[in-house]
C-alpha positions in Angstrom: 0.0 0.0 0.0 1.0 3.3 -1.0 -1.5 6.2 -0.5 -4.4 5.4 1.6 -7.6 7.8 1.0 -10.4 8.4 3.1 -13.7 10.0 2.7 -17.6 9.5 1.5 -18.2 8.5 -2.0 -20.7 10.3 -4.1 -22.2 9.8 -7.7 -21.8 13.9 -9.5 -24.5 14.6 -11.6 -23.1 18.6 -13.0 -25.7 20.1 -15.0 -24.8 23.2 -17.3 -27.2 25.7 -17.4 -28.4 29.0 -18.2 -31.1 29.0 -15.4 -32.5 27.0 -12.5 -36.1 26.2 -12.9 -38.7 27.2 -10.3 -41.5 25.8 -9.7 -43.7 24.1 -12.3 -41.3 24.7 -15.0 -38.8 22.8 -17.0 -35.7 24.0 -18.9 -32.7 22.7 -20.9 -29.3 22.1 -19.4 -26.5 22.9 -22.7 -24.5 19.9 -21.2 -24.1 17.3 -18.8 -21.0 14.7 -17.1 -22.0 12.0 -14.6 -18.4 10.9 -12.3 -17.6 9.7 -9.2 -18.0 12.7 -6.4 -16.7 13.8 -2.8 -14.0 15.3 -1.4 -11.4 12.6 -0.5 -12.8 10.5 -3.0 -11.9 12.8 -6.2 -8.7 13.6 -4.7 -8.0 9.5 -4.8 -9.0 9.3 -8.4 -6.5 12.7 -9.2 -3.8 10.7 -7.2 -4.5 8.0 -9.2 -4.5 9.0 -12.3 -0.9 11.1 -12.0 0.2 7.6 -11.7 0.7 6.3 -7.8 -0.9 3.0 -6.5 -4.1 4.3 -4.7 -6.2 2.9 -1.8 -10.0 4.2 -1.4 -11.8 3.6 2.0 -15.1 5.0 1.4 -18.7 4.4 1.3 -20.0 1.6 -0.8 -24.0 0.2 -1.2 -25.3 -2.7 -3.3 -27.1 -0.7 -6.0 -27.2 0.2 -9.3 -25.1 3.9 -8.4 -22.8 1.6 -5.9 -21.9 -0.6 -9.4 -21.1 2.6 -11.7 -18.5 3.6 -8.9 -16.8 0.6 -8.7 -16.8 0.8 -12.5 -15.0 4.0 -12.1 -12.6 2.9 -9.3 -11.3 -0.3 -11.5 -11.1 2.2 -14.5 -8.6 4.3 -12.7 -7.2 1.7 -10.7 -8.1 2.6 -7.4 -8.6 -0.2 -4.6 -11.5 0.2 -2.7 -11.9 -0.7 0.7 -15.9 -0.4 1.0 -18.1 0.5 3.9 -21.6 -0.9 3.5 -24.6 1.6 3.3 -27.8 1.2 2.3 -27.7 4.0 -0.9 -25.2 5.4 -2.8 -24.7 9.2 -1.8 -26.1 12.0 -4.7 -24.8 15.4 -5.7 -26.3 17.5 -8.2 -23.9 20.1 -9.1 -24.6 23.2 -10.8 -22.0 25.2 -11.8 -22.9 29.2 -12.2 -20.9 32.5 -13.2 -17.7 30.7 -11.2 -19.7 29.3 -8.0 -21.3 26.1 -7.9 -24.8 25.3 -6.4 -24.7 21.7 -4.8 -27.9 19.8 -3.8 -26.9 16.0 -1.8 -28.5 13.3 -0.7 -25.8 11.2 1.5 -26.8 7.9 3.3 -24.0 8.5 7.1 -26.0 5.2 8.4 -23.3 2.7 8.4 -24.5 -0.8 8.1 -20.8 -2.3 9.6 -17.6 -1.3 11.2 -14.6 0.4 9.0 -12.0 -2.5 7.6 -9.0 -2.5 9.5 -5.8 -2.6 6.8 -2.4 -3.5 6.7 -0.4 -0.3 6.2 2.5 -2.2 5.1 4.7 -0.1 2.6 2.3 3.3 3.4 4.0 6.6 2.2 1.1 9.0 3.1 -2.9 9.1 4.3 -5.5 11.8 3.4 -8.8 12.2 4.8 -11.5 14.7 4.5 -12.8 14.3 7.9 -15.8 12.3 6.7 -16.1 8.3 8.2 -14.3 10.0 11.4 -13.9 7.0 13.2 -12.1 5.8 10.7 -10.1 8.6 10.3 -8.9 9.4 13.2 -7.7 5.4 14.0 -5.6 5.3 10.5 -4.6 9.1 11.3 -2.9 7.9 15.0 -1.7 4.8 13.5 -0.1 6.9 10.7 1.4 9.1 13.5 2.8 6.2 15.3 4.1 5.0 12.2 6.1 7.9 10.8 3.7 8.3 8.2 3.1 12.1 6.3 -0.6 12.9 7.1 -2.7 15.4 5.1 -6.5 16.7 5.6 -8.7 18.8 3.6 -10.5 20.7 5.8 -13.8 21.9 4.3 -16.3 21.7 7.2 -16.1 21.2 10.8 -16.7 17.3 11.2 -17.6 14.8 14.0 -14.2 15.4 15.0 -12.0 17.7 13.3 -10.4 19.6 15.5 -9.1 16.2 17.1 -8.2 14.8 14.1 -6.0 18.0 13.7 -3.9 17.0 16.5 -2.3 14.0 13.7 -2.2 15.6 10.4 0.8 16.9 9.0 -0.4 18.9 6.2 -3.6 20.7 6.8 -5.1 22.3 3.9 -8.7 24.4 4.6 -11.2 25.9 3.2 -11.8 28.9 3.8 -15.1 27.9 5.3 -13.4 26.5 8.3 -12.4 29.6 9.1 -15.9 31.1 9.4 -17.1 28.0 11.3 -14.5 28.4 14.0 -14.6 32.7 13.5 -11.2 33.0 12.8 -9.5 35.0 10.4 -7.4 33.5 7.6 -4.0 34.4 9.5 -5.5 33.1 13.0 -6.3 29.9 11.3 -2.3 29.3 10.6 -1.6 30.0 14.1 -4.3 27.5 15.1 -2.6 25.1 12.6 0.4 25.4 14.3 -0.4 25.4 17.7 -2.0 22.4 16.5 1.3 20.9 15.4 0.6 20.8 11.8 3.8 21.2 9.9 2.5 22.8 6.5 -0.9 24.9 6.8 -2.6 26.7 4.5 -6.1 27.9 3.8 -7.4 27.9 0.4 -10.0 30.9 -0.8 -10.5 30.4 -4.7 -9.3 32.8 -6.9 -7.5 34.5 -4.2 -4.9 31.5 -4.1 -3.7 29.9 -0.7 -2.2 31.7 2.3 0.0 29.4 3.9 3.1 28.5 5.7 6.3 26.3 4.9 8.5 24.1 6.4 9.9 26.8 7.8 7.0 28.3 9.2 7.3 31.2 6.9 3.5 32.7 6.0 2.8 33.5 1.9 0.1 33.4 -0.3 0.3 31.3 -3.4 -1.6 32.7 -5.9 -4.0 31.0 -8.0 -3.1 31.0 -11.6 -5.1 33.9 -13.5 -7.5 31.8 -15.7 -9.4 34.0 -17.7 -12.9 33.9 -17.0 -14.1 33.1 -20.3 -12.3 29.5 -19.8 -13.8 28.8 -16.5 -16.3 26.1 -16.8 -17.3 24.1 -13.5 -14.9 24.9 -10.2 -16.7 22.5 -8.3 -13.7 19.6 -7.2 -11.0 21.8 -8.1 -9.9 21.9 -3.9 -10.2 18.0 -4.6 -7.9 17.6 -7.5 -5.5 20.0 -5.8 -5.1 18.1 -2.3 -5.1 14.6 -5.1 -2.2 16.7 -7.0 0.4 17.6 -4.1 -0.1 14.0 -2.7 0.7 12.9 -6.0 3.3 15.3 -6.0 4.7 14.3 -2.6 4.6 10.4 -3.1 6.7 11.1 -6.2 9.4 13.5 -5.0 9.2 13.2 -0.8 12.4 15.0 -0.8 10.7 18.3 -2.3 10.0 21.3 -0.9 6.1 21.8 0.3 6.1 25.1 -2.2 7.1 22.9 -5.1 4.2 20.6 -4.2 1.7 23.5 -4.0 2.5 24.8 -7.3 2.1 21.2 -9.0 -1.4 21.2 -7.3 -2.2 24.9 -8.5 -1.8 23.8 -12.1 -3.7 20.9 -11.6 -6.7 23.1 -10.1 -6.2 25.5 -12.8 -6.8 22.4 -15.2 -10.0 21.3 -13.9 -11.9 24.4 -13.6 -12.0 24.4 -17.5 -13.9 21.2 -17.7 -17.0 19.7 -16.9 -17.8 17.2 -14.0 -14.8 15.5 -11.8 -13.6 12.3 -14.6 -13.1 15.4 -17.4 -11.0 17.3 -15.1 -8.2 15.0 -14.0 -5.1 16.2 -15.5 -2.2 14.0 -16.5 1.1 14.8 -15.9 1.4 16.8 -19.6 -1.6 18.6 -18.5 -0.5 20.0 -15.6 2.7 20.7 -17.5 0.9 23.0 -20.4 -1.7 24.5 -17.6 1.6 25.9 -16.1 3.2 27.0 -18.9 0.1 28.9 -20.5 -0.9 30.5 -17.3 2.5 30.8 -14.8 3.1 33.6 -18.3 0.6 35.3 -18.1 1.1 35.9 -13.8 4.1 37.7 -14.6 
């Protein structure tokens, strides 16, 4: 085992549209993509597909949505671990003017306990703070273990703030901040007081504030896309947290900066397509995204 992932699994359904119907009214969407969805999850698939051996433990039920996943998982060869539910989890996306509006239906009632793996050979873990039980167990045994944990803090969890306490590289949203009314330079401190060796918090267009190994505080600015090539943002956070672990797993010795602007081409590539499977770059995308858009920063 490699890269172990952690998070709920979701079926995207992104709709492309002018309008949103109200009422007793119907309208056309101009286009449509149907992937795999969720935060953790999306950032396995991104991993994967930059070409590192991938575990997936994640939500899993025995229906028709449940078999299109695991379609998707042995597509992009990513091992799944499941965890039984009842129904698959359901976003409907709707990307709009550079926002998304998201509408979910997620099944949390777990029909059995989380599998316990062998971490043999494990070079990192990500969670997104979803399945918390799980983890937080794989987070302390990573800890104990001398293995690099990393978090993508969207939303305050179950039990995020303890999970905190074992992750290494803690990358939020800037949502977390308004949940726990901090500002974006409070949150690094917390980060740190936290022990958290790298922390940033991401904030869309505006790029990431962060700090290095070093404990030096930047912001890395998000490459200038124009607007007219934006399509759908939603999972760009998730293939940016898939990127730098990508990133990591392949140069370890690197430094966290060099990491983070991998990832920020890799974001800059999804937002210019459609649904989560259209936006996973390869290693030549992120290469070109870089080159046409690093330019035009200057």
């Amino acid at each position: 085992m490699e890269a172990l992932f952690i998070g709920h699994a979701y079926i995207d359904v992104t709709m492309l549209a002018d309008v949103m119907p109200q009422g007793d009214r119907r309208d056309l969407a101009k286009d449509y993509a149907v992937s795999f969805g969720g935060n953790a999850v999306t950032a396995a698939f991104a991993c994967s597909k930059l070409g590192n051996k991938v575990d997936l433990l994640t939500t899993l039920a025995p229906d028709w949505l449940g078999h299109m996943f695991m379609d998707m998982a042995t597509k992009y060869g990513v091992r799944v671990h499941p965890r039984k539910v009842a129904h698959s989890s359901l976003s409907v996306v709707l990307p709009n003017d550079g926002k998304r509006a998201i509408l979910r239906a997620r099944d949390e009632n777990f029909l059995e306990d989380f599998p316990r793996l062998d971490l043999t050979g494990l070079k990192l873990l990500h969670v997104d703070g979803h399945l918390a039980d799980a983890a937080i167990h794989y987070a302390r045994k990573c800890r104990e273990q001398g293995v690099l944990t990393s978090i993508d803090g969207g939303d305050i969890r179950h039990n995020t703030l303890e999970l905190l306490e074992f992750i290494d590289v803690a990358v939020v949203a800037e949502h977390l901040c308004e949940e726990l009314a901090l500002s974006e330079s409070d949150m690094l401190s917390y980060l740190k007081a936290k022990g958290c060796r790298i922390g940033g918090v991401t904030n869309g267009e505006m790029g990431m504030l962060w700090y290095d190994e070093d404990g030096e505080v930047s912001r890395l600015p998000a490459l200038p896309v124009p607007e007219g090539k934006i399509v759908d943002t939603s999972g760009a956070g998730d293939v940016f947290h898939g990127a730098y672990c990508a990133s990591y797993l392949t140069r370890p010795e690197a430094r966290w900066r060099e990491h983070f602007l991998f990832a920020n081409a890799a974001s800059a590539y999804k937002i210019q397509h459609l649904g989560n499977e259209a936006g996973l770059p390869t290693l030549a995308d992120i290469a070109a995204t870089h080159e046409a858009f690093s330019a035009s920063a200057l």
